[in-house]
N, C-alpha and C positions, 0 to 999 in steps of 0.2 A: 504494500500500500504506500500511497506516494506521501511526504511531506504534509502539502496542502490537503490530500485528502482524509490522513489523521489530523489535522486540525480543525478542520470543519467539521470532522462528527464529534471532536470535544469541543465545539464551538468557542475556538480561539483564534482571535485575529490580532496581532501584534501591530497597532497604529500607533502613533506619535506620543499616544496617554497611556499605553501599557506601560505598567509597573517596568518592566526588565529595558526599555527605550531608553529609560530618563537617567541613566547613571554617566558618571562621567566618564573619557575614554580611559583616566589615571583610575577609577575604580574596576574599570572590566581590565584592565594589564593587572591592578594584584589579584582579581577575582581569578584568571587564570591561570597565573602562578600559583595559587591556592590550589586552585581543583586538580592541577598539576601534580601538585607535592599529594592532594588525597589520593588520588587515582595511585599512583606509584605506589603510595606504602599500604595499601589496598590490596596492591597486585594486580593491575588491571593499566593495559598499552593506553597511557595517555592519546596517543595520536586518534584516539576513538573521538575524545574533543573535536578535533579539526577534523575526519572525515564527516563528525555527523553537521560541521559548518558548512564542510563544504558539500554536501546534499542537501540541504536546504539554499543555497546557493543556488546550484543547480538546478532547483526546482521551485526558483523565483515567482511568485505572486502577489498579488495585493495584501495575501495577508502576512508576507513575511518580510516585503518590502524595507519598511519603516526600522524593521529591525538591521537591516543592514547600513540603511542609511547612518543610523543612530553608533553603529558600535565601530572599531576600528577595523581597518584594512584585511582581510582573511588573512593573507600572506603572512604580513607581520605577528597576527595569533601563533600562526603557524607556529614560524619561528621560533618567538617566542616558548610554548610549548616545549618545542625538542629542547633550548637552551637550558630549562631548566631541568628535564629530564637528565640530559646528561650534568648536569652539574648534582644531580642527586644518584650518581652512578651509571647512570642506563636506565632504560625501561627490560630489562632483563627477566627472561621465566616470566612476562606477563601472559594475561589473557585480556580478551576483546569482547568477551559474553560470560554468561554464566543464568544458570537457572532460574533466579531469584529476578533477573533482571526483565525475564520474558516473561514471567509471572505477573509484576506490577503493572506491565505493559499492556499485558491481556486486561487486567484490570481496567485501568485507566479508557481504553478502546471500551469495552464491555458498559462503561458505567455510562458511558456516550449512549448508549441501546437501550440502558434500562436503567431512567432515572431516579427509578423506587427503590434502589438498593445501593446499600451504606458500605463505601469502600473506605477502612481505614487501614492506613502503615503505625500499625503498633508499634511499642518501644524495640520489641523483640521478633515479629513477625509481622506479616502480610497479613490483614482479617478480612472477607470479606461475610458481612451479614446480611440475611436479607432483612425488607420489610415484614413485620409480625403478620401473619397470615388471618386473613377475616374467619376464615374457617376455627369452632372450636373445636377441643373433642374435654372429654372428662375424665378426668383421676381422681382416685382415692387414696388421700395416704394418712394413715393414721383417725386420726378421730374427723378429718376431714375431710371434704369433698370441695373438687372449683372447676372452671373448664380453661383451658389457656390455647395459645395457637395450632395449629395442627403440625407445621414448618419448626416449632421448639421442639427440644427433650427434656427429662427429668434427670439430675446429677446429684448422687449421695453428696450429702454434706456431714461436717463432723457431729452440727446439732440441726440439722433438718437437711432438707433439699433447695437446688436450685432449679430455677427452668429458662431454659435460653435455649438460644436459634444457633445457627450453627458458627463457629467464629465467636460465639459471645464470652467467651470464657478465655480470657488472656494471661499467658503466663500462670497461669492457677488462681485466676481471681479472675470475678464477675463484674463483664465491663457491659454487657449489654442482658437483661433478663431480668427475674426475680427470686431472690431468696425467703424461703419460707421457712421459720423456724419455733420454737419457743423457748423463753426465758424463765429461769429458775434463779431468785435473787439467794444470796450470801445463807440467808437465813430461813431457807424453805418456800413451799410453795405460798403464791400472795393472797390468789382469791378461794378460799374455803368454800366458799359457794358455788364455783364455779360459772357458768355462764350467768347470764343477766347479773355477775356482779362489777360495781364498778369500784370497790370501796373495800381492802386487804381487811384482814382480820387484826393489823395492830391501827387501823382508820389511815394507812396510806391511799389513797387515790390512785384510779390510773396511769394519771399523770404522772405521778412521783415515783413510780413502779417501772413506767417508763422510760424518767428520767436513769433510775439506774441501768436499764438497757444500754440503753445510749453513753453512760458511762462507762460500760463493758467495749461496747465497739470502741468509744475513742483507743483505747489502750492500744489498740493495731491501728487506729486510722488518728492520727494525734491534729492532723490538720482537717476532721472534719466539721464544720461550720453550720449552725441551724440558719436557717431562711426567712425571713417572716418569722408568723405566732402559728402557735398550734389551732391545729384546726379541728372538729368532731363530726362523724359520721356513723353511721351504723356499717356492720357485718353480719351478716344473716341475724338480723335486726337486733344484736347486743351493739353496746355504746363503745367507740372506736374511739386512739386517739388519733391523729393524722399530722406529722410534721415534715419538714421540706428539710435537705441539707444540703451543703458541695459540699466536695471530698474530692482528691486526686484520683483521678482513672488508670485503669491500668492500659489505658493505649494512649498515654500522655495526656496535659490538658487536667481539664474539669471535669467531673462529671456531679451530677443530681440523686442523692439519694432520697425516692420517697417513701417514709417510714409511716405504716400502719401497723398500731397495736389494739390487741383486745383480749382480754380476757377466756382462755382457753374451757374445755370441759371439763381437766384434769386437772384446775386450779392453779395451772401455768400461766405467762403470760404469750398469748401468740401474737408470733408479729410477721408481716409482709413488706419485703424492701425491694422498692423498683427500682432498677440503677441502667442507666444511660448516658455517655457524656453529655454534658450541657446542649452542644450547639447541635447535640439528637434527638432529646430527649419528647421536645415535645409532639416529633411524630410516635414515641410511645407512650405515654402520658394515658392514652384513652386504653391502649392494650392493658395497662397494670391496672387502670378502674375496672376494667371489665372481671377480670380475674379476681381483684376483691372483692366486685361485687356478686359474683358468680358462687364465692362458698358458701359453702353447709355444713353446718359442724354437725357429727351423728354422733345423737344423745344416745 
């Protein structure tokens, strides 16, 4: 596929206001000496730079015009290039491709096709997720019952499950999905009553039963941050608490955790946490209501 016709189906057109134009020619000479010295201690033939300049050269159009006009001489990159190559020994035992590279690629092409699916470069890998499927189905696990997308799985957890799509789970932590679990504070179970209670047996509150939750998580997540005020709702019509967080993502960046607590059968606290980076978050937003509001606890 040509230059200009992978650009047009990522609909990018490089004119006079693109970001990568406006730099000076003294910043694209150390920019390439930069990428120069990465590529090399990478292990990877620098001169990959200057053929893929000079293929888009080659296959000059309006949309990649402006980028030539803007940046320095081909030639002289060139040059450049090898000058520093060789002053960092050679490009010696390099290579010119590799797996990972054609991977992202596919991506990138791919995401042009189908705009409903979330292409991220993790900290540690390539993820791609799709968008949460309209389709339910239902599970049971434990004293409870929900339905969630068809396109997720269900993943053991140490004190419950998760449920995510595929990719959602990075490095061993949940970056796209839902954790569902229950809380056992220091000193026993809270609500003796179990469901329809909101109010522990030493007169703690939801709330404050809650707040110890949340004081368990920080212990692993030390930078997560409440949102707003708490909010309330019901769960298979017992009284919920509902509070917003950030917290770091495990594919870089922010993400939203949304915490729903309630009162278990077993006189646990059960809680539901939707986690999505920030700038995703709210094309899932409606999946994680739906899934709360879909349980059933079996009395």
């Amino acid at each position: 596929m040509s230059v200009d016709a992978t650009l047009s189906r990522l609909d990018i057109h490089l004119t006079g206001d693109s970001p990568v134009t406006r730099f000076s020619r003294e910043a694209e000479r150390q920019a390439d000496i930069v990428a120069t010295q990465i590529m090399v201690d990478a292990g990877f033939d620098p001169q990959a730079l200057t053929h893929m300049m000079q293929r888009m050269k080659s296959e000059l159009s309006n949309r990649t015009v402006a980028y030539f006009n803007s940046h320095p001489d081909l030639a002289n990159r060139a040059a450049r290039v090898r000058d520093e190559a060789q002053k960092m020994g050679g490009a010696k035992n390099t290579r010119g491709d590799s797996p990972d590279f054609h991977s992202i690629q596919d991506h990138l092409v791919a995401s042009a096709d189908n705009p409903d699916r979330t292409y991220e470069v993790g900290r540690s890998s390539s993820t791609v997720v799709d968008t949460p499927s309209t389709r339910l189905i239902t599970h049971r696990e434990g004293d409870i019952q929900f339905r969630f997308p068809d396109n997720w799985s269900v993943y053991d957890d140490q004190d419950g499950i998760s449920i995510a799509p595929e990719g959602g789970i990075v490095s061993g932590s949940l970056a796209y999905g839902m954790k569902i679990a229950t809380f056992t504070p220091p000193n026993g179970r809270p609500f003796q009553n179990g469901l329809n209670s909101t109010i522990d047996r030493t007169g703690r509150t939801l709330s404050r039963v809650t707040d110890q939750l949340v004081d368990q998580i920080r212990q692993s997540n030390p930078d997560m941050r409440m949102v707003g005020s708490e909010q309330r709702r019901t769960v298979d019509g017992q009284s919920a608490v509902v509070r917003t967080f950030n917290n770091d993502s495990a594919t870089g960046g922010t993400e939203v955790n949304w915490l729903v607590s309630v009162s278990g059968t077993d006189g646990t606290l059960r809680y539901f946490i939707g986690v999505a980076p920030r700038r995703d978050f709210n094309r899932y937003a409606s999946t994680f209501d739906q899934i709360v509001g879909s349980v059933r606890f079996i009395r």
